[in-house]
ZAVEX-969479 format. One line per field, with one value per residue (C-alpha): chain; x, y, z. Coordinates in nm, 2 decimals. Example, Ala and Ser with C-alpha at 12.3 -4.5 7.8 and 13.67 -1.06 7.14 Angstrom:
<atoms>
c <- c(A_A)
X <- c(1.23_1.37)
Y <- c(-0.45_-0.11)
Z <- c(0.78_0.71)
</atoms>
This chain:
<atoms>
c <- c(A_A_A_A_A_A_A_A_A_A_A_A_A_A_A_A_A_A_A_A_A_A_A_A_A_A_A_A_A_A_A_A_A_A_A_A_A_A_A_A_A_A_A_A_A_A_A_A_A_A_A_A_A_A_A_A_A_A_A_A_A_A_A_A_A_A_A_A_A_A_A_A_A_A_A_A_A_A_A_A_A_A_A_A_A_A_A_A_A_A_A_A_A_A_A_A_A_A_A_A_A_A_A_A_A_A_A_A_A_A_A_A_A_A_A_A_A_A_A_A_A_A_A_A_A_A_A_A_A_A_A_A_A_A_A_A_A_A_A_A_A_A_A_A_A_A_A_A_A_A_A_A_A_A_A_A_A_A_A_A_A_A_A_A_A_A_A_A_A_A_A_A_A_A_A_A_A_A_A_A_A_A)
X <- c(-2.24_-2.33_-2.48_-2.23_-1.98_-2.16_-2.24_-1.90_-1.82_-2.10_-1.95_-1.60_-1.72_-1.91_-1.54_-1.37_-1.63_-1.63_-1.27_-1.26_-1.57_-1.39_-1.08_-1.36_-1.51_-1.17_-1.02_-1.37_-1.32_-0.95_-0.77_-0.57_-0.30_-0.57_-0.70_-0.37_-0.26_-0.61_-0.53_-0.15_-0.32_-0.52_-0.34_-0.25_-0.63_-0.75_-0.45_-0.69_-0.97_-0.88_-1.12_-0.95_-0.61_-0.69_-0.81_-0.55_-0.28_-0.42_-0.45_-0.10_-0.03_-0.18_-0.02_0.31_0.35_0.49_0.69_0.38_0.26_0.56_0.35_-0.06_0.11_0.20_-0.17_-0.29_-0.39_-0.72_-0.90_-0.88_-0.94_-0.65_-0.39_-0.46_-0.44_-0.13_0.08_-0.02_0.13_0.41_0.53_0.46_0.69_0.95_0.96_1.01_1.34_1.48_1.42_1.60_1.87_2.00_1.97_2.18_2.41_2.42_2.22_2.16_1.84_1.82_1.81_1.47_1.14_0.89_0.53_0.40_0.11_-0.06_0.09_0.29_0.63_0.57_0.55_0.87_1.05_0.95_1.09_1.43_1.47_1.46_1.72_2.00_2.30_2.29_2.48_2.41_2.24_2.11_1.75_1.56_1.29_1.04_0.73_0.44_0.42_0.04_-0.05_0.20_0.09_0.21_0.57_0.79_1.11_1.31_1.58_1.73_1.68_1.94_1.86_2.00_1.98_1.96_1.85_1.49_1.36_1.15_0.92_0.74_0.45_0.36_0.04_0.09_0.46_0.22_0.35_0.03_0.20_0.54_0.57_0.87_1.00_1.33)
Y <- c(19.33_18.94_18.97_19.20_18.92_18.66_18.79_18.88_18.49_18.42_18.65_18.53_18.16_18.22_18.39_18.10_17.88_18.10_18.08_17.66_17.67_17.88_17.71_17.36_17.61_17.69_17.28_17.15_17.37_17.25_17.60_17.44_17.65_17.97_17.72_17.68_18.00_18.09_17.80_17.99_18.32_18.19_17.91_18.06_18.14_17.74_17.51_17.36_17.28_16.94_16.98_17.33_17.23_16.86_17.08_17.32_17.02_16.84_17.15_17.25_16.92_16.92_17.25_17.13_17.33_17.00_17.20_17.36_17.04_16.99_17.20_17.10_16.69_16.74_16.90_16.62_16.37_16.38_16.17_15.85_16.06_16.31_16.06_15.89_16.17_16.27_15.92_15.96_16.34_16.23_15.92_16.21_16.48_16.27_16.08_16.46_16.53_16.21_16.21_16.57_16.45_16.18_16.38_16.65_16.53_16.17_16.00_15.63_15.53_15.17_14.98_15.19_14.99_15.26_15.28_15.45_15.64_15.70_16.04_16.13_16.24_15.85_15.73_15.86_15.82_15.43_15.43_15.56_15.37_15.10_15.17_14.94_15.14_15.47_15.66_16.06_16.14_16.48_16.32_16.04_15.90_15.62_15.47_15.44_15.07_15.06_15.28_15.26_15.57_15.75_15.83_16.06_16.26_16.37_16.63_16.91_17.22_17.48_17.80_18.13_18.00_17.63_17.35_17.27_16.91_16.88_16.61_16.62_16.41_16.28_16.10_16.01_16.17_16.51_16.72_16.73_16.84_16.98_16.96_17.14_17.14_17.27)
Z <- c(9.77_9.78_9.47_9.30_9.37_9.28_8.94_8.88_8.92_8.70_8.41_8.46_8.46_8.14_7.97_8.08_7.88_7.60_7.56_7.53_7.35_7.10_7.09_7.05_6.77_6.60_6.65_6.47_6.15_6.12_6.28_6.47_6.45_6.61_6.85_6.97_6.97_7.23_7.43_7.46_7.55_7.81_7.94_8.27_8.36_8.23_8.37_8.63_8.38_8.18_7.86_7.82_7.84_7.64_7.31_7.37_7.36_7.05_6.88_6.92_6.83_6.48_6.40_6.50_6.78_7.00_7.24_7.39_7.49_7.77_8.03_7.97_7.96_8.35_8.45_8.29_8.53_8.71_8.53_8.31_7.98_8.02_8.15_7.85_7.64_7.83_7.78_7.42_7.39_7.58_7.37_7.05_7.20_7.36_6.96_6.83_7.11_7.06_6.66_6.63_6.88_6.61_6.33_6.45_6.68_6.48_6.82_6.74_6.80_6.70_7.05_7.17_7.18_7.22_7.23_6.93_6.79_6.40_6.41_6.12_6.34_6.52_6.22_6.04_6.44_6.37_6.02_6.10_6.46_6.22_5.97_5.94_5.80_6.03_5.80_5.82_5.51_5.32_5.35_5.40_5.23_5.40_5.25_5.50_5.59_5.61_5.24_4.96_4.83_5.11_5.16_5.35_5.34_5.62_5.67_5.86_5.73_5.82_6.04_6.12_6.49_6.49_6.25_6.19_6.14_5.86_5.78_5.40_5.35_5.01_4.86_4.52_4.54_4.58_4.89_5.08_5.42_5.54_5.88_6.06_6.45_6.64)
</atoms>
């Protein structure tokens, strides 16, 4: 019976494993978007392990899936790494919810002084804190402060249900990435 058990542990163990080595797989080769998706499936049976739920957050973050990152952001805190990848999550999604907030509902978010990251939605959230003349416009177009080839337009893009932020990025005035969140 002991050992019945104990291989059953052993095999369950080795699934868990499998599963973040996957999702490690899946994030390496640029499928974020899948990696995420795994992490989703088996979230539930991997909240307690910090590498699982670290790839799993970062993968949902490059595929523009920010919401999922509300729930791995507060298991995150047991050791220095994932606190630190947690405040850095946290400064992203909280930049999405306030962004969105002033460009539907006309929020003004001049007088904030956040911490900020190199992600693209940081980036843009920087740019438009910092515009003077808050008027509400169709879109908004920012040049990238550290590459003048890179530049960015922002809108809302309207939905059956609810508007969708949109972010284009350009290199070259090429679209090389549309990024878009509710």
């Amino acid at each position: 019976m002991k050992k019945v058990i104990f291989t059953l542990l052993l095999i369950i163990n080795y699934l868990h494993a499998d599963v973040k080595q996957d999702m490690f797989g899946l994030y390496q080769n640029q499928r974020y978007e899948d990696a995420c998706n795994l992490g989703f499936e088996f979230f539930k049976k991997n909240k307690k392990n910090e590498e699982f739920l670290s790839i799993y957050a970062f993968s949902c973050l490059k595929s523009d899936y920010i919401d999922r990152l509300a729930l791995p952001l507060s298991m995150m805190k047991f050791t220095p790494e994932s606190r630190a990848n947690s405040a850095y999550l946290s400064v992203i999604l909280m930049q999405k919810k306030l962004l969105y907030h002033a460009l539907v509902d006309n929020y003004d978010l001049s007088s904030f002084d956040l911490p900020t990251t190199n992600y693209v939605l940081s980036i843009v959230f920087d740019l438009y804190s910092k515009l003077k003349n808050n008027q509400k416009r169709t879109f908004y177009l920012f040049n990238d402060p550290k590459n003048s080839k890179i530049s960015y337009k922002l809108y809302l893009m309207q939905d059956y249900k609810i508007p969708k932020m949109v972010i284009e990025e350009y290199y070259d005035n090429k679209l090389v990435k549309k990024h878009t969140y509710w």
